[in-house]
N, C-alpha and C positions, 0 to 999 in steps of 0.2 A: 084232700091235698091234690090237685095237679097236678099233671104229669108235665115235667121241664124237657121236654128232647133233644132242644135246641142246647141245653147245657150238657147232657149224655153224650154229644161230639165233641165239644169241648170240655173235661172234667175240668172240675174248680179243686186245686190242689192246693192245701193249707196246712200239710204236715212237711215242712221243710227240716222243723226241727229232727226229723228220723231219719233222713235222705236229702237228695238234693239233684236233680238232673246235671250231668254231666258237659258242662258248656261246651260249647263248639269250638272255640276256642282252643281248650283243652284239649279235644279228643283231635284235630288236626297237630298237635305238636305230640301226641301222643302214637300217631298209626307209623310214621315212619320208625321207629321202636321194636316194630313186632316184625318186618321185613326185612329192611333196610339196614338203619343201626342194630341187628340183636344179638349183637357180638358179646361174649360174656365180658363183664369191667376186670375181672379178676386177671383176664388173660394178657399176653402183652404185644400182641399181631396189631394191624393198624386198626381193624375191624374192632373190637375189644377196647384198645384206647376213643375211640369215636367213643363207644357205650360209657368208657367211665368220663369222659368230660363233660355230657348231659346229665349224664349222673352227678356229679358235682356242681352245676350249674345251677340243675334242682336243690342244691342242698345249698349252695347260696344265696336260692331264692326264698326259699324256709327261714334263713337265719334275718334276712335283712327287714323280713316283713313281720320277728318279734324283735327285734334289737339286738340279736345272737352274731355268734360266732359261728362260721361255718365248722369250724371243729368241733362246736358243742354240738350236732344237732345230729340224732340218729335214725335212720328212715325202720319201721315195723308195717306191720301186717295191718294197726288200724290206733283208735283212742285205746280200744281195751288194754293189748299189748302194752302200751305206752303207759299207761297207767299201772300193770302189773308190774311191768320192768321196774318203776321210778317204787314203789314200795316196796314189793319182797327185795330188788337190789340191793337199795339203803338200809334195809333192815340184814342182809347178810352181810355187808359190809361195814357194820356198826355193832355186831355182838356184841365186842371187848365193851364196848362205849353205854350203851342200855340197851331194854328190850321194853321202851314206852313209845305210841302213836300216839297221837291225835288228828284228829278229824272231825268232820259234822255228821251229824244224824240224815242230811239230805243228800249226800253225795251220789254219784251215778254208783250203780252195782257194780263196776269195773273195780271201784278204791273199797267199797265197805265187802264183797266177797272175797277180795286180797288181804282186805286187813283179816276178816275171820279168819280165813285161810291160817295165816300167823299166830292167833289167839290158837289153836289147836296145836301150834308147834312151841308155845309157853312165850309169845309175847303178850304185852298189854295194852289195850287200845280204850281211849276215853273215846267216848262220841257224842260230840257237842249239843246240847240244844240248840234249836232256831227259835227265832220271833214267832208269832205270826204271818209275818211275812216273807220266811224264809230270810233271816238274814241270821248271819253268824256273829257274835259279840266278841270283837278282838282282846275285848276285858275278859273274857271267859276262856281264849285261848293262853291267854297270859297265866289267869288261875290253875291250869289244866296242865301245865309244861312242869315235869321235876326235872333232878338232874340225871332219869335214867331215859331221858326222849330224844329219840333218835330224826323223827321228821314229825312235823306237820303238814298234812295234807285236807286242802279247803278248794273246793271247785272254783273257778273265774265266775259263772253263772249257773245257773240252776238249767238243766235240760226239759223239765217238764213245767214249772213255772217261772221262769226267767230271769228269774231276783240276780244281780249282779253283786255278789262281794265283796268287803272292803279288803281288796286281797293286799294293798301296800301297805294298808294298817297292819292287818292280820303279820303281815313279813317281818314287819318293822318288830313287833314284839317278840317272834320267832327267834329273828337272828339276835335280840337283845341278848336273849340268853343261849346261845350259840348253836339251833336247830335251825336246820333247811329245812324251807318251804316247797311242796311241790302242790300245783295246780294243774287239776282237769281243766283244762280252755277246749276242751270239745265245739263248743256252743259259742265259744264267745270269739273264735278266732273267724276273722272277716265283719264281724259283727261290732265288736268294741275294737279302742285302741291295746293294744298288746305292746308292753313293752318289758323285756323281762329285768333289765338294769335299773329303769326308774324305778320298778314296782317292785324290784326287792326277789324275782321268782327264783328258785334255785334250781326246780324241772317244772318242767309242761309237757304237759300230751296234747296231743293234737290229733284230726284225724280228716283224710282228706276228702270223704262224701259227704261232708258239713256244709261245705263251700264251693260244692261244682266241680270235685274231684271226683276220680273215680274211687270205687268200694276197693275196701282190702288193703289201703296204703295209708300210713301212717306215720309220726313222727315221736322221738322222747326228744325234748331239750335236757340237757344238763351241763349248769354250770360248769366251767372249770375249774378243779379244786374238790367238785364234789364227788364224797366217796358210795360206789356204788359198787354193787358185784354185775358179773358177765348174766346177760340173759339168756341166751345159747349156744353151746358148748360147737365148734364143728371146727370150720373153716376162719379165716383171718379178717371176712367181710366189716365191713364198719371198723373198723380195726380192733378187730379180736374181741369186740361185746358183743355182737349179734351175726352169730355165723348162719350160711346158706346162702347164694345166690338170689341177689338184689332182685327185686323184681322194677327193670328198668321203665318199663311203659309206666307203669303204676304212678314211680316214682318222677318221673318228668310231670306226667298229669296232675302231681301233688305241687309240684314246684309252680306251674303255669297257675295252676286255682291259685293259688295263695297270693300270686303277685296280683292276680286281677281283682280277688276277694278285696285286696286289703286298699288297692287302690281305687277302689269305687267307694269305697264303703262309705268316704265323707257323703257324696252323693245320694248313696244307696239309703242309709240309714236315714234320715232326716223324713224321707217319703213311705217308706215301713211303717216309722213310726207315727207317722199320720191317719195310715190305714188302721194301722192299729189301733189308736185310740178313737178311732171313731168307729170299730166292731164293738169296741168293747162299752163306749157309751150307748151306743144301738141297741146291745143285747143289755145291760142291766134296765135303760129305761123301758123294752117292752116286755121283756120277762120276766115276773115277779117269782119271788124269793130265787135270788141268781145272786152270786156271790164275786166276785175276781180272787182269784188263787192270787200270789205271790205279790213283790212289790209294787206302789200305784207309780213309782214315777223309777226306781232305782231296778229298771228292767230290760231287758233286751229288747230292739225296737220292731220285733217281728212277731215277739210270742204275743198270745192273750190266753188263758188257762183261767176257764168260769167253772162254780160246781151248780149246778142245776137240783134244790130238792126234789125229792118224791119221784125222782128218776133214775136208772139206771145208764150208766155210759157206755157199753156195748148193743143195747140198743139203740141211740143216739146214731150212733158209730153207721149202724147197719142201715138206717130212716138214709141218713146222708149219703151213705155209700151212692144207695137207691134212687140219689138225686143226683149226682154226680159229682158229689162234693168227700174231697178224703179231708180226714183229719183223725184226731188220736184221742184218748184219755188220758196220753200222758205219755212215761218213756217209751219207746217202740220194742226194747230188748226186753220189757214186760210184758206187752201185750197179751201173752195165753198165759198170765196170770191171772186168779181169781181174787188174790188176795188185794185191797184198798190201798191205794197209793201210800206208801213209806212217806215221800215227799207231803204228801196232804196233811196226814194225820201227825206229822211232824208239825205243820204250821199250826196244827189244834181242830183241824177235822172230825167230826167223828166219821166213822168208818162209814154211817149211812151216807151222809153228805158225800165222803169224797168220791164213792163209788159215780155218783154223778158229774161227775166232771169229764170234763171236755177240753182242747187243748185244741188250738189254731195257731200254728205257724208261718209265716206268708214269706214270701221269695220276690225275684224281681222280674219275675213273671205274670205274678196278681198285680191284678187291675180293680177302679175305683169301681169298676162292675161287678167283681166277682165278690166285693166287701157289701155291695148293695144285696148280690142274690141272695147270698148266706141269711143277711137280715132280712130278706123275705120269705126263708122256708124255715129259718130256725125255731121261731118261735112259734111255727103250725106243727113243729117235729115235736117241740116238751108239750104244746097244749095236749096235742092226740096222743102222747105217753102217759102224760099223768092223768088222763080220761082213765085208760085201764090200769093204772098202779094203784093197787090195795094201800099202800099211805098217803093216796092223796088226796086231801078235800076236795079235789073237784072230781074226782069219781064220786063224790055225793051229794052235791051242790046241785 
């Protein structure tokens, strides 16, 4: 294989789904924040009210860019947060009412370690099957609802294979029989349209290093009307749900990505998706036995997630590093896991297969170059793996 030097100064970055560089854009409406305005919002000097009307501003720019309410929308530390908050909440603010969840088998670890979390304190959680393609059967969530379910929680799209949800079905049957919907939009906010009134959503998390924010800031939507308990116990911030001083820089950078995510995205999206489907024609017609994870057309227009037999995907992982190429196997919050994709082996992987998988995310910073190189070292990276893997026929051929 080659040595690429010329791409060693410039890395070919294709895991957006994990991270996401911090636009410039952002981090300019952000610095004045940490100097300037870093008056506390709580206080009531003039210094302080500066800090809380950026602050608000941010949080009008959140709401307008899912169809929200600025009163609905409450800033956290990231998606995880957002996503614990909207289940254990709903579920301590719903005793009287049941102790039944429902969810999918594919969900990020934020919703299914919160749900167990629950199951050890005596609630009960169904958790759905998927297709093979990752997708959730609204008929199945319909079946799955008694009358002691307190929420349904179903992702907007899948983080590690990109399958997009029929999340205003899924709601529609939800609230038929009178449960709130809540959706991880991690992945899908800036990416798909988000609307949380026409689609029926009742929370969403959100998180703002998805989309050219910075790490650490985050959001819960919730409904108005919906019953939730307090996240943290302290001070009066957010009004009295999430106490401790605002993290204001965070929170403006949350506010600025989101208007700009969500206003490109017509643009954005259409040309992702181009890239995309031409890595992923590229890779199944020269790589044989190569698989595409998740949906062929009902996907986010930046993922592609292939499983490669007779390979393993942290060596993959380590070929590319080596070429200057990042990308993942999958969630990033798993990564120094050993054990086979959840997501995979949910769409009917077996455990050898998914361990070979691969996951490319693109941003709007790849270029129609950086989709050409990939498809010129990728497929010298599985030949010269499955040379020396002990399951592969061509270690014997």
């Amino acid at each position: 294989m080659n040595s690429m030097t010329d791409r060693r100064s410039r890395p070919v970055y294709m895991d957006h789904a994990a991270t996401t560089p911090v636009r410039p854009e952002v981090v300019e409406e952000m610095l004045p924040c940490f100097s300037e305005r870093f008056g506390n919002p709580s206080s009531i000097y003039a210094l302080a009210r500066e800090a809380r009307v950026t602050l608000e501003k941010a949080r009008g720019q959140v709401a307008t860019a899912i169809g929200a309410r600025p009163e609905e929308i409450f800033f956290t530390s990231g998606g995880t947060e957002a996503d614990n908050w909207a289940i254990k909440g709903v579920a301590a603010a719903n005793k009287k009412k049941g102790d039944h969840i429902v969810t999918s088998s594919i969900e990020h670890h934020a919703v299914l370690h919160a749900c167990r979390a629950l199951e050890k304190q005596g609630y009960r959680v169904t958790y759905l099957p998927v297709d093979e393609f990752g997708r959730v059967d609204p008929a199945a969530v319909e079946e799955a609802i008694t009358d002691k379910t307190i929420l349904v929680s179903v992702m907007a799209a899948n983080n590690e294979i990109g399958t997009i949800q029929p999340v205003a079905a899924i709601a529609k049957v939800a609230h038929d029989r009178g449960v709130p919907l809540h959706t991880d939009a991690v992945q899908a906010i800036g990416a798909i349209p988000i609307d949380v009134d026409s689609m029926g959503i009742d929370l969403l998390a959100l998180s703002a290093h998805k989309f050219g924010g910075p790490k650490g800031t985050g959001a819960l939507y919730v409904r108005r009307g919906t019953r939730i308990g307090t996240f943290m116990d302290g001070g009066a911030q957010e009004r009295g749900r999430r106490a401790g001083t605002e993290n204001v820089p965070g929170i403006v950078g949350l506010g600025r990505a989101i208007e700009l995510a969500t206003a490109e995205m017509p643009q954005k999206a259409p040309r992702l998706a181009a890239m995309r489907d031409r890595l992923i024609q590229g890779l199944l017609e020269t790589i044989p036995d190569t698989r595409l994870n998740g949906h062929p057309s009902e996907r986010l227009a930046n993922n592609v997630n292939v499983a490669f037999r007779y390979v393993e995907g942290e060596s993959i992982l380590l070929m590319l590093d080596a070429l200057g190429i990042a990308a993942s196997t999958g969630s990033a919050c798993t990564s120094a896991s050993l054990e086979p994709s959840h997501v995979l082996t949910a769409c009917g992987l077996p455990p050898e297969h998914a361990h070979g998988s691969l996951r490319l995310t693109l941003g709007p910073r790849n270029t129609e170059e950086d989709v050409d190189y990939v498809l010129s070292v990728l497929p010298r990276v599985i030949e010269r793996l499955r040379k020396m893997s002990p399951l592969s026929p061509e270690r014997y051929a």
